[in-house]
N, C-alpha and C positions, 0 to 999 in steps of 0.2 A: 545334528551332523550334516543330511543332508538338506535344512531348508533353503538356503544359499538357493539352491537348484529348480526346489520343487516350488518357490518365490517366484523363479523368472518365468516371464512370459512366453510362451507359447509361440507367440506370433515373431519372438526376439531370435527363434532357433530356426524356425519353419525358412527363412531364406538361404538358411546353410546350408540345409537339404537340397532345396533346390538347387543350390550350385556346385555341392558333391556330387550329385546324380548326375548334373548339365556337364560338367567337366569329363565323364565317362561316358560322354555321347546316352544319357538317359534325357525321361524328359520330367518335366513337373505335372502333369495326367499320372503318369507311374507313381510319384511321390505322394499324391495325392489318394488315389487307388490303395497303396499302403496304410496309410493313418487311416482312411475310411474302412477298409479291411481288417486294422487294429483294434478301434474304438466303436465301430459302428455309429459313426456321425456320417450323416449323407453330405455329398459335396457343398452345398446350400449352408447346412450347418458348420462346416468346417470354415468357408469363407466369411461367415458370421464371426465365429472364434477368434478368427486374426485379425478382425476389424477391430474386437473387441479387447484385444489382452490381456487375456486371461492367462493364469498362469498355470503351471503344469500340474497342479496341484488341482487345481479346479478342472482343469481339459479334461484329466484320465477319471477323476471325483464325477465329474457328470458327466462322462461316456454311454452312451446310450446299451451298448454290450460290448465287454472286451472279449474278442474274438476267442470260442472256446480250444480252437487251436493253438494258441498262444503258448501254450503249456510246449506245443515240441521245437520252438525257438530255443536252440541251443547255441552252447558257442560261447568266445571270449571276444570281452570287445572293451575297450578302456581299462584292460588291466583284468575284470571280473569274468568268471562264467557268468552267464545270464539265469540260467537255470539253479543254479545256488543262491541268488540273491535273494536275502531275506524280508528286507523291506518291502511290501505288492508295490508303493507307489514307482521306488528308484527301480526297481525288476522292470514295470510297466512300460520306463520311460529307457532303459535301457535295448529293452524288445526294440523297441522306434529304431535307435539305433541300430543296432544290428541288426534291424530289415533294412536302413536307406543304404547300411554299408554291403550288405548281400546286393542290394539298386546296383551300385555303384563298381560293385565287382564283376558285374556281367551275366548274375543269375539269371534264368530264366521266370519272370513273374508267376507263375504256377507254383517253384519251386519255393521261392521267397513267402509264397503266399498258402504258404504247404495245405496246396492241392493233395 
């Protein structure tokens, strides 16, 4: 159902972020700070990953720790609670989401990154 998604590349989504976030006066350090904060890939690693095109499937599959906080991302975002979602991968990739879109809204990084 969902492989369409969990197929695409990584590197194919990661410039929308940066221009949702840019467009609400955020920057791509923050966007960045997020997925590293997610997946526990250090920035080094993350600019590897987009060079390389991997796909979401592989990104969140070899994340080095998804962040054990992740668990109180809550919320609706495309339609789904995130915290309902049954699949870990689409849940994972959903989290992404609804941290660039908390970016994008004007949270404060602490809160997004539930400090």
């Amino acid at each position: 159902m969902f492989q369409h998604i969990f197929k695409m590349p990584f590197a194919s989504v990661y410039p929308h972020c940066i221009t949702k976030a840019e467009k609400k006066g955020r920057t791509q350090v923050e966007v960045d700070t997020i997925i590293c904060w997610l997946t526990g890939y250090s920035q080094a690693q993350l600019e590897e990953i987009i060079a390389t095109k991997i796909d979401f499937e592989t990104f969140f599959g070899q994340a080095p720790q998804i962040n054990p906080n992740a668990s109180k991302i809550t919320g609706v975002i495309c339609g789904y609670r995130v915290e309902e979602i049954e699949d870990t991968l689409m849940q994972q990739i959903r989290y992404l989401d609804k941290l660039i879109d908390e970016l994008a809204k004007g949270k404060a990084m602490g809160m997004i990154l539930r400090y």
